[in-house]
N, C-alpha and C positions, 0 to 999 in steps of 0.2 A: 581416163575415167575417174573421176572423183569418186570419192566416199561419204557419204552422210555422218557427220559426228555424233556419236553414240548419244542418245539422249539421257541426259543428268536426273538421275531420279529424285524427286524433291526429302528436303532433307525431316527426318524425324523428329519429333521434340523432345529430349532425353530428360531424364530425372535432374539431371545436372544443371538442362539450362532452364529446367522450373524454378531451381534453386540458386541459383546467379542471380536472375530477372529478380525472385521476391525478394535476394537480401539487398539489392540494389534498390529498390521499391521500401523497402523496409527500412534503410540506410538516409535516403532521402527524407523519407516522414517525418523520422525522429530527428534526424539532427537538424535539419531547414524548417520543421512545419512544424509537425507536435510540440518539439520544446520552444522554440520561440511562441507561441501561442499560449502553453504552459505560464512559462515566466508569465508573457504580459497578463493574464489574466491575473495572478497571484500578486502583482504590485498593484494592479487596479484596487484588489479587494482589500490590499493594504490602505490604499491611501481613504477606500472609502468607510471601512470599518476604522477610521484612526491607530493603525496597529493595534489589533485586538489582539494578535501574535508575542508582542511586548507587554501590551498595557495591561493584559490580564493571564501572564505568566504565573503569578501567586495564586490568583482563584483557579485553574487549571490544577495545581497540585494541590489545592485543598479539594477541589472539588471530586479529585483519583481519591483520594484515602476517608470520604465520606460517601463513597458511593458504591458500597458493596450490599448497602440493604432498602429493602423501598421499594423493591420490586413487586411486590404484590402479588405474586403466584407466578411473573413473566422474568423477563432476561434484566437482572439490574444492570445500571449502567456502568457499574466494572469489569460484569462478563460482558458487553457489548465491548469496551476498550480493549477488553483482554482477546475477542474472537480478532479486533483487527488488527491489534499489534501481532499476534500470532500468524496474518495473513501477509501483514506487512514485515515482519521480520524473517527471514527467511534464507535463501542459498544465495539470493541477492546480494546480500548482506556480508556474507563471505567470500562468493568467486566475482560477485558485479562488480564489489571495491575491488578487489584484486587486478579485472582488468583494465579498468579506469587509471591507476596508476600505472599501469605497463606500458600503457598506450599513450595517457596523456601527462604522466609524469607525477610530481609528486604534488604540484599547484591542482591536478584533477578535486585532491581532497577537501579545498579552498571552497572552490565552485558548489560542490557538495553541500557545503555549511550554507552558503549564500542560496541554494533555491531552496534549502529546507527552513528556512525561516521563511522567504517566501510563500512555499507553499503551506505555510501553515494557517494564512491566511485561509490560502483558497479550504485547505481540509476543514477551517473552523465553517466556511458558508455553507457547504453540500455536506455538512451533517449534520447543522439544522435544520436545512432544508427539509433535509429526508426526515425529522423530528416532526417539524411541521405538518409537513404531509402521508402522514406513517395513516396506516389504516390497523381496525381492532383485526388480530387472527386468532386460531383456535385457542385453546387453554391460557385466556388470559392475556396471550402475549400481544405484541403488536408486529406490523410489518412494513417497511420503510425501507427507501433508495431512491436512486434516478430512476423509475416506471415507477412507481408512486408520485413524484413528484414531477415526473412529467404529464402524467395523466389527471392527477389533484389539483395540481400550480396551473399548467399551461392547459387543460382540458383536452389532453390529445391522450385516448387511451392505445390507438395505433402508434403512436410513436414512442410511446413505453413499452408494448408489446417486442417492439423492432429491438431494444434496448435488451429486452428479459434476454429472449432471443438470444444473441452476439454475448450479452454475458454469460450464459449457462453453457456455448457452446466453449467458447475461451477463455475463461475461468476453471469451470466445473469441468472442463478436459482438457485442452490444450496447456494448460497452466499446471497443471496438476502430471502432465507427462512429462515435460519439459522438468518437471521440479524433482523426481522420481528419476528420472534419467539421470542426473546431475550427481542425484545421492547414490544410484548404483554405479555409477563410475569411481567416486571417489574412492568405495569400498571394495570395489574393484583392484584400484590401485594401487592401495593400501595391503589388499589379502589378495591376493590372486586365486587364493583357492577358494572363497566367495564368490560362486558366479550371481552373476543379474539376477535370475530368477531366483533365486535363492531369498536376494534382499524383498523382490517383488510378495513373496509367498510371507516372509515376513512383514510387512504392510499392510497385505489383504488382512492378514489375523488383527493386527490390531486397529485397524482402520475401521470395519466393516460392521463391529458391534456397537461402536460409537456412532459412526452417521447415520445406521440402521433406527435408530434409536431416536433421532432426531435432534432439531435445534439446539433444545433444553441442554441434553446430554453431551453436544460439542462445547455448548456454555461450559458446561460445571467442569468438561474437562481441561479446558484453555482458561479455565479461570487459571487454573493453578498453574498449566506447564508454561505457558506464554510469559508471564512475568520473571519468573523464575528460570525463564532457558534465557531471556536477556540479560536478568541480573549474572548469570554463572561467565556468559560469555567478556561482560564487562569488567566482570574479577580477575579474570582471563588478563583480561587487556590492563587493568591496574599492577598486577605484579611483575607483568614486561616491563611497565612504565617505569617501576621501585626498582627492578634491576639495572635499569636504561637509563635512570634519571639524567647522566651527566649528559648523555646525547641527547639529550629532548630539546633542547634549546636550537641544537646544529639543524634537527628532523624539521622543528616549526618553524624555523628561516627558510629552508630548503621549499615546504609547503609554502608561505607564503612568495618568496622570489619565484615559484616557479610558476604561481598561478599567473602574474604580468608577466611571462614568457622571460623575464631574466634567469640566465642560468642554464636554459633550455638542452644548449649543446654537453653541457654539464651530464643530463641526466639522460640524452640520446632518446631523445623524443622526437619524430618530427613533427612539421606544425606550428611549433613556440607554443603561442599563449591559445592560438586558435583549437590545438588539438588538448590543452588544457581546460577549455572551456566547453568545449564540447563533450567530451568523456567525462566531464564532472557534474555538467548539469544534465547531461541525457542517463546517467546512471545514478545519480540523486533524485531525481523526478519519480524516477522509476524502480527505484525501492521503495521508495516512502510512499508513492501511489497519491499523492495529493493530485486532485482534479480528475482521474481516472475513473469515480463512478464507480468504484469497486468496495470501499470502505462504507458511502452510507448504507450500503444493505444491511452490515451489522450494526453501524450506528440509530437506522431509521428499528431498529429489533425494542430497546433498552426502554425500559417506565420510568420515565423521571420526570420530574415536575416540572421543568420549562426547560424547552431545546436550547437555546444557547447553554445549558450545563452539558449536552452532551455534546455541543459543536465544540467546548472547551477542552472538553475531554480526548476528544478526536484528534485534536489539534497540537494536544501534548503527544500524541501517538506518534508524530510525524517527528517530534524534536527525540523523541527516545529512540526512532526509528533511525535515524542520520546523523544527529549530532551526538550520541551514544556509542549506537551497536555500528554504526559505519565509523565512526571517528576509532573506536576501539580496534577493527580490522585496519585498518590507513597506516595507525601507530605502528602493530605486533609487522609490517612489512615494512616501514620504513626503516625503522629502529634495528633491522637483519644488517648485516654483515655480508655475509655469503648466499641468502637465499633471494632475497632480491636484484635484479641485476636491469639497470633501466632501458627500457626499448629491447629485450629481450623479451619476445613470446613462444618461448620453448617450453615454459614455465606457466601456467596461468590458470585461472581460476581460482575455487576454492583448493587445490591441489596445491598454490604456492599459498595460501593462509593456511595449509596443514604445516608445511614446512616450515614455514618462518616460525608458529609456536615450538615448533620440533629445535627448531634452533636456538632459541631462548630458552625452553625450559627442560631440552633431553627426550632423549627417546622414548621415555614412558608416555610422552601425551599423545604418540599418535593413535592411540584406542579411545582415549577419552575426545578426543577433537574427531574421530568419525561419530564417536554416542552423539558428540552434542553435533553436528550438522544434522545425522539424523533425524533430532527431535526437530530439529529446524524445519526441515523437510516435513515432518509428520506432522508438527503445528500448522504449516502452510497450507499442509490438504486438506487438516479441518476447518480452516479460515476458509479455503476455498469452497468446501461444501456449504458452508455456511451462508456465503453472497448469494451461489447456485440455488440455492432452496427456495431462498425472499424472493426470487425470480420465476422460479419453477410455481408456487404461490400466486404468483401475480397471472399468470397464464391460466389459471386456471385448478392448478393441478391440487389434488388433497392427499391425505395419507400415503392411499397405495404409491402416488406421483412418488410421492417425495422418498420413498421407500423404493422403488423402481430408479428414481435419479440418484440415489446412494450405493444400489448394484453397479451401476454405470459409472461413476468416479471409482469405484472401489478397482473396477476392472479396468478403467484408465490409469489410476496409479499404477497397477503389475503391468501393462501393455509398457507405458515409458521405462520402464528396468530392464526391458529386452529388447526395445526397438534401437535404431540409427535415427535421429530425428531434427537434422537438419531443415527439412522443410516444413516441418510442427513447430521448429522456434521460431520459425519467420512469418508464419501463419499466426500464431501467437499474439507476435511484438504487433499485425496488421489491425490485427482484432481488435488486441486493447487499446491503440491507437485510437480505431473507431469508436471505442467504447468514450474513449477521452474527449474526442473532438464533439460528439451528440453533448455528452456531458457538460461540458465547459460550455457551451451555446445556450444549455438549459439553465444554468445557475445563475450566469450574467443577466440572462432576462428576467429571474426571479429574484436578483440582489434586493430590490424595496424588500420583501417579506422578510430575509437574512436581517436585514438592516435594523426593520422596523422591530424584529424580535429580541435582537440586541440592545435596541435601545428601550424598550420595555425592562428586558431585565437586569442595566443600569440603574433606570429609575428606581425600581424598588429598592435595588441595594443603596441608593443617594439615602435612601430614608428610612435604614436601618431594617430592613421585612427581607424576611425566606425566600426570594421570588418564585412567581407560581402563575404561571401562562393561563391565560382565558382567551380562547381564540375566537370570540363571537364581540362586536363591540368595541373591539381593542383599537384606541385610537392611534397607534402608534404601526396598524397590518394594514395594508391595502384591499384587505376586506375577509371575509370569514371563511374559516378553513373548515373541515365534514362535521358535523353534528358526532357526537357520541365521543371524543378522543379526546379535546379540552375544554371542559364544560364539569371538572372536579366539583364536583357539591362542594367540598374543601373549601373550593375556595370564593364562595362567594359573589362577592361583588365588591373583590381586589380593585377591577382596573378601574371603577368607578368612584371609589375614594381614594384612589392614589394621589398622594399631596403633590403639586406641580403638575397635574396635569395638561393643565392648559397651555405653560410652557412649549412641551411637545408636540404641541396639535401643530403648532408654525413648521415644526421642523420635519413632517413629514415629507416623506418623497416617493411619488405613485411613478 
């Protein structure tokens, strides 16, 4: 007599294989899709902007140290530099180099330098984009990003809507937990008798009265901490360099040999040049946020008189973001002795850039290198509230919104200091992914108006004049951007007497 074999009961989906599936799914995006689409976009806009990234490096630095007044009641275009460098400088900055070299060696920091000139490109187009198509908001100010200029450029206010959307939800929380997480760990590790909540209950207080408060008030405070927590970190990284000089020569061979995979077995990497190029350009991308549609929300914020002065501005954000405050982290690990140890991930994140300063300059910096991640962290959440809001804005929302979406970050930041959040970072990295690929589809179709605004305000400099955007007329736009926003009494009828006009009328491209 037979038996019937027990029937197999089907199997559950566990927490664990939610979180395989998405970092696999996640894994793929970034390194096959996102970044190669990245790159290409950023070289397109190289070659079609003439390296505006190179060619207009001098007016980018003139244009940061003349740009703190002018704002006229609204956000000048220094706090707009200052909210994104503050959003773009961050834990990234310290544990994402960190693992890039762990993983891809010491050539990862090669890669690094190379898509950040890149994307400096792309960051100059989609912020002034978002310039262009910024709309007037309350007190003066203005409001500007991808759902402005998807909805102004390409006339689709549903597909800006989809946009606010994905960013408020992965920015304004995912982003903001994920960053909070990272900082309660580290102080964790550091103090053990600091629990999570602890750090968390300390963030709600100082977080809370500032985004409470709104836009203005994250301005005036990232005006200051944001430049100033890059510069301390960079000081940082030059006194390593003063003590370390004699090795700087071996570290910058080492960087470059390792980026063309010579050396490779040297530094116990696997991969070669493939796992160098990958972890260099997918964690250079994604620091500096060029093409990600995160940056013009504070860009599209700033009063300035013609958007390529803030696309310039923007654009330097990306070179202080990577070729700075990443190159600064790359060194203080190379330049280690004993704390870095290659293809070793026993070690990693910002946890091994505490140590390596620990190991160049003594015991005393590990309280001062938790302060300064901190601030890292806590500039980042105000950066992030800041995208969130020109979003929340766009939907609709007014005061109370925006004061209701400031409760909601506040209490994201202390939920990331106590949770386990393996399946929020990979929800995260899908998000902003999304947020990139909508973004980068929108820019490239709107490159004539980038194009045409840059070479407007060329022209005027050809001919000695302030340049000063008139968006109605302008023969150099594909045609006329909202009534009420550039239309300066100021300024006349600039485009109308600009000497060589006609010149440019040939050179337009619709």
């Amino acid at each position: 007599m037979s038996t019937a074999a027990p029937a197999t009961a089907p199997r559950t989906l566990s927490l664990e294989d939610v979180e395989t599936t998405l970092n696999l799914i996640d894994d793929r995006f970034y390194a096959y899709g996102l970044s190669a689409l990245l790159v290409t976009v950023g070289l397109y806009f190289t070659v079609r902007t003439r390296g505006v990234q190179l060619r207009h490096l001098g007016t980018m630095i003139r244009s940061i140290t003349g740009s703190r007044s002018g704002a006229q009641g609204g956000i000048s275009s220094f706090q707009a530099f200052a909210v994104g460098l503050a959003a773009r400088v961050g834990i990234g900055n310290v544990a994402g180099v960190a693992l890039a070299i762990v993983f891809g060696g010491p050539g990862a920091l090669f890669w690094m330098w190379v898509v950040a000139i890149i994307g400096m490109a792309t960051a100059f187009v989609e912020s002034t984009l978002a310039q262009i198509f910024k709309e007037r908001g309350r007190d003066f100010t203005f409001q500007g990003g991808p759902a402005y200029y998807i909805k102004n450029g390409l006339g689709s206010r549903a597909w800006g809507a989809v946009f606010a959307g994905l960013c408020i939800v992965s920015v304004g929380v995912t982003v903001v937990m994920v960053q909070t997480n990272s900082l309660a760990s580290v102080i964790n590790a550091t103090v053990p008798e600091v629990a999570p909540w602890m750090v968390g209950v300390a963030l709600v207080l100082l977080t809370a009265p500032i985004v409470l408060g709104g836009l203005k008030s994250v301005a005036r405070v990232t005006e200051v901490v944001a430049p100033l927590m890059a510069l301390a970190y960079v000081l940082v990284a030059l006194v390593v360099l003063l003590i370390n000089i004699g090795e700087l020569p071996r570290v910058l061979s080492q960087i470059v040999h390792g980026a063309f995979g010579a050396d490779q077995a040297l530094f116990g990497t696997a991969g070669g040049i493939t796992a160098a190029v990958l972890n260099g350009v997918r964690r250079g991308l994604f620091s500096n946020e060029a093409g990600l549609g995160t940056v013009p929300n504070a860009a599209g914020t700033a009063t300035v008189a013609h958007p390529v002065r803030q696309g310039l501005i923007q654009s330097f954000g990306v070179f202080v973001d990577t070729i700075l405050v990443c190159t600064a982290t790359g060194l203080i690990i190379l330049l280690t002795t004993d704390t870095y140890r290659p293809g070793d991930g026993s070690v990693v994140g910002a946890v091994l850039t505490q140590q390596a300063v620990v190991e160049h300059l003594g015991e005393w910096t590990i309280w001062p290198m938790v302060v300064l991640i901190f601030v890292l962290v806590f500039s980042t959440v105000l950066g992030c509230y800041s995208y969130s809001q020109v979003n929340v804005n766009f939907l609709g929302g007014e005061r109370r919104a925006e004061q209701l979406f400031g409760v909601v970050l506040t209490a994201a930041a202390f939920a990331g200091t106590v949770l386990t959040l393996p399946i929020v970072w990979a929800l995260t990295d899908i998000a902003l992914g999304l947020l990139g690929v909508l973004n980068l589809i929108v820019i490239v179709r709107l490159t004539p108006w980038a194009i045409g605004a840059l070479r407007d305000f060329e022209a005027q400099i050809a001919v000695g004049e302030e340049p000063v955007f008139v968006g109605h007329s302008n023969p150099h736009l594909p045609g006329d951007v909202l009534e009420g926003i550039w239309e300066a009494p100021w300024a006349g009828d600039r485009v109308d007497r600009r000497p060589g006009r006609g010149a440019f009328d040939s050179e337009q491209e619709h």
